[in-house]
C-alpha positions in Angstrom: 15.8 128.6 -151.6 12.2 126.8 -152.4 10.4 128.3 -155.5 6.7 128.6 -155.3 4.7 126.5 -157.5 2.5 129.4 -158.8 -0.3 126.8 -159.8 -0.1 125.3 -156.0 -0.7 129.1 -155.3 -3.5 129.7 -156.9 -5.4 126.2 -156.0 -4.3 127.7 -152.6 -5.8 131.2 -153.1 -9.0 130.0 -153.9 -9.1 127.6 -151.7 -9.0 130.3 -148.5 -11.2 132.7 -150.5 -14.0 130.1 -150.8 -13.0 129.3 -146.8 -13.7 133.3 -146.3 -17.0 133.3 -147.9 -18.4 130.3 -146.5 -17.4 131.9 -142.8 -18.4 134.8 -143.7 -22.0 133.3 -144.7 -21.9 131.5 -141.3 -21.0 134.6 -139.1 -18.1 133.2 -138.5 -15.7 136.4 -139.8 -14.7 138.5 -137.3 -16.5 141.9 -138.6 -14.0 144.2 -137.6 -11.7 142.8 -140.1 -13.9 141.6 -143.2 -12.9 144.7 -144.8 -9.3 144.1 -144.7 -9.7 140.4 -145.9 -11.9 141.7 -148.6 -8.9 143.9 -149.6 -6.8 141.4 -149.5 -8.1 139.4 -152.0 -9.1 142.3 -154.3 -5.2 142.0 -154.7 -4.2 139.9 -157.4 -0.8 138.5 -155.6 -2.0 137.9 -152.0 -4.1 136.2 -149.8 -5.1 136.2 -146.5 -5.0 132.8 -144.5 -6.1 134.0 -140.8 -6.9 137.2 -139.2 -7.7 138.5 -136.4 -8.8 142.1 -135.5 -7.9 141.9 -131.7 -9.7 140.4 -128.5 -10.2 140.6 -124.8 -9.9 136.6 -123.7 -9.8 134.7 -120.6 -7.9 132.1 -119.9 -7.5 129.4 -117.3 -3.7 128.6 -117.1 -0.9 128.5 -114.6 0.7 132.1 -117.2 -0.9 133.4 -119.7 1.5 132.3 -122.5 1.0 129.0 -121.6 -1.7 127.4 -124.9 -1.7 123.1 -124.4 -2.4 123.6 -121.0 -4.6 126.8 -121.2 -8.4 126.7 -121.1 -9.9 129.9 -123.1 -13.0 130.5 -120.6 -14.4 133.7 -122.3 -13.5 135.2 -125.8 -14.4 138.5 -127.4 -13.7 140.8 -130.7 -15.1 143.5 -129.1 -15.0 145.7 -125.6 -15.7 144.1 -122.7 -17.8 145.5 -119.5 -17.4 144.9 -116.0 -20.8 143.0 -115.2 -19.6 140.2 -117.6 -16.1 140.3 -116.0 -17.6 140.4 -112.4 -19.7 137.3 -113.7 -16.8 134.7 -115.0 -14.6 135.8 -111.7 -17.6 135.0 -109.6 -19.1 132.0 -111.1 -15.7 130.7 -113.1 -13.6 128.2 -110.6 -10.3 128.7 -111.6 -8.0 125.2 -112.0 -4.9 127.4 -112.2 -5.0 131.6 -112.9 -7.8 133.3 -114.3 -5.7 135.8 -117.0 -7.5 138.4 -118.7 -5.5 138.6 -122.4 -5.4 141.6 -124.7 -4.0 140.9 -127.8 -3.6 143.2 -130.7 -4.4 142.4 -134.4 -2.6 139.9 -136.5 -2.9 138.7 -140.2 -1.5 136.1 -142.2 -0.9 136.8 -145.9 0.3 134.8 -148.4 2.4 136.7 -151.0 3.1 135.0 -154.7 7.2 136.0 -154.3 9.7 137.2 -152.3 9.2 140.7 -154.0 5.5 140.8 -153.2 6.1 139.8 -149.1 8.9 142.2 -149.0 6.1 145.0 -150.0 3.9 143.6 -147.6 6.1 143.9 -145.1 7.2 147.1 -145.7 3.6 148.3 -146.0 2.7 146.4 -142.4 5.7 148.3 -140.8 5.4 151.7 -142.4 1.6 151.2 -140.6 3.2 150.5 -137.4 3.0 146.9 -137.3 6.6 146.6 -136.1 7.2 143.2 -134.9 6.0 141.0 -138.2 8.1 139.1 -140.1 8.0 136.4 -142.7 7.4 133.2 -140.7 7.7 130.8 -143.8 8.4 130.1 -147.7 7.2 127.0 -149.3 6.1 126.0 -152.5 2.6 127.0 -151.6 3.7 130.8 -151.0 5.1 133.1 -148.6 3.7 133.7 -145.3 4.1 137.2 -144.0 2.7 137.7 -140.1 1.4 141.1 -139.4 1.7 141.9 -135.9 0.7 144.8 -133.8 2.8 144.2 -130.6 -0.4 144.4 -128.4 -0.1 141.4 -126.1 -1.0 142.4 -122.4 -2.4 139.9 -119.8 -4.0 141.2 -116.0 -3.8 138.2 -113.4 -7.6 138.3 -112.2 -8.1 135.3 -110.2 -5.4 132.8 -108.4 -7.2 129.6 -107.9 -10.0 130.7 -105.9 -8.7 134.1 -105.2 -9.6 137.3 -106.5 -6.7 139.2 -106.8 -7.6 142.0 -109.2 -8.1 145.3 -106.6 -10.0 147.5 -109.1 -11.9 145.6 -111.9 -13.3 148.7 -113.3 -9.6 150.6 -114.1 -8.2 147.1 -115.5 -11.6 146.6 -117.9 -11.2 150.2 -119.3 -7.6 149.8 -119.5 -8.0 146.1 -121.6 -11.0 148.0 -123.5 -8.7 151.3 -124.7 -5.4 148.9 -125.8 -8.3 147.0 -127.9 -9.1 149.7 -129.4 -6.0 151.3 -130.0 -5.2 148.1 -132.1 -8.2 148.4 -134.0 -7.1 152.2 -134.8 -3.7 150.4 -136.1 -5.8 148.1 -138.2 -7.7 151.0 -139.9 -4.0 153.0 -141.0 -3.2 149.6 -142.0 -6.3 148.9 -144.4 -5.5 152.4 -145.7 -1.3 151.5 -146.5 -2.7 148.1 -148.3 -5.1 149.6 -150.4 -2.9 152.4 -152.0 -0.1 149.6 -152.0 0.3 147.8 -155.9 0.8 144.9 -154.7 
C-alpha cells in the first residue's frame, strides 16, 4: 500500500489552508460551512480540501446526473422561494430538462494515516453521514468523502414544457431536505470537535 510522504502532507495542508483564507477573504466560502472548515484545520492531522454545506441548483440536462453535458442555470447555498423559481421556468429556455437538484452536504478531508481517516470515518457515520467512504490514498494523504445521502432532483421543465403541477409544495419540499442536511452538518461539527483526531 502507498505511504504518505508526511512532508508532501504538510506542503499540502498549507497549501488548502492559505486556499481557505484567501476564499474566505473573497466571499467565496460557503458560510454555512466556514465553521466546520475552521475546525478542521484547528486539527493537527486533517485537512479539508472542498466542502459544501448543501444547495438547491438548476440544471439544464437531458437527467439530472448527467455533469459534461449539464448546464448549471441557477445555484444556491441557501432556501430558495417560489418567485425566483417561477422566474428561471419562465424566462430560462430549456435545451434539454430543467432539473431542480437538492443535494445534501459533502466534505473532503485529508487525513495524515490510515488510523486518522478510519476516525474520521467513524466520526462522519456515527453523525449520520452513512454513505462516505475513503475515495483515495496517495502519498499526498488520505481522502475521506463525507456524504449525507441527500441527492433529490424534481423535473420542472421538459424543453419548453412546464411540467411541475404545484411549484409551491416542490419549493418547500427542496427548502426542508436542505435544511435537514444542514441540521446533519451541525451534529457533525459537534462529533469532530470532541473527536482527537
Amino acid at each position: 500500500m502507498t505511504q504518505v510522504d508526511e512532508r508532501l502532507w504538510r506542503v499540502k495542508r498549507e497549501e488548502a489552508y492559505r486556499r481557505f483564507l484567501s476564499d474566505l477573504e473573497i466571499g467565496y466560502v460557503d458560510r454555512d460551512i466556514k465553521h466546520i472548515i475552521e475546525l478542521i484545520f484547528s486539527k493537527k492531522r486533517i485537512f479539508s480540501t472542498s466542502s459544501c454545506s448543501g444547495r438547491i441548483t438548476i440544471v439544464d440536462a437531458l437527467y439530472p446526473w448527467q455533469r459534461d453535458e449539464a448546464t448549471v442555470i441557477f445555484k444556491k447555498h441557501e432556501p430558495v422561494d417560489v418567485a425566483e423559481i417561477e422566474g428561471i421556468l419562465k424566462n430560462q429556455k430549456a435545451l434539454y430538462r430543467l432539473w431542480m437538484i437538492v443535494s445534501g452536504p459533502i466534505l473532503h478531508i485529508n487525513a495524515l494515516n490510515l488510523d486518522v481517516a478510519a476516525t474520521v470515518l467513524t466520526v462522519a457515520r456515527n453523525a449520520g453521514f452513512k454513505h462516505s467512504g475513503i475515495i483515495s490514498i496517495g502519498s499526498n494523504g488520505i481522502v475521506v468523502e463525507i456524504v449525507s445521502g441527500i441527492w433529490v432532483p424534481f423535473l420542472l421543465k421538459d424543453e419548453d414544457d412546464v411540467v411541475v403541477k404545484d411549484l409551491s409544495k416542490v419549493v418547500k419540499l427542496a427548502n426542508t431536505m436542505l435544511l435537514e442536511g444542514k441540521q446533519r452538518l451541525e451534529k457533525l461539527f459537534k462529533f469532530l470537535r470532541d473527536a482527537d483526531i
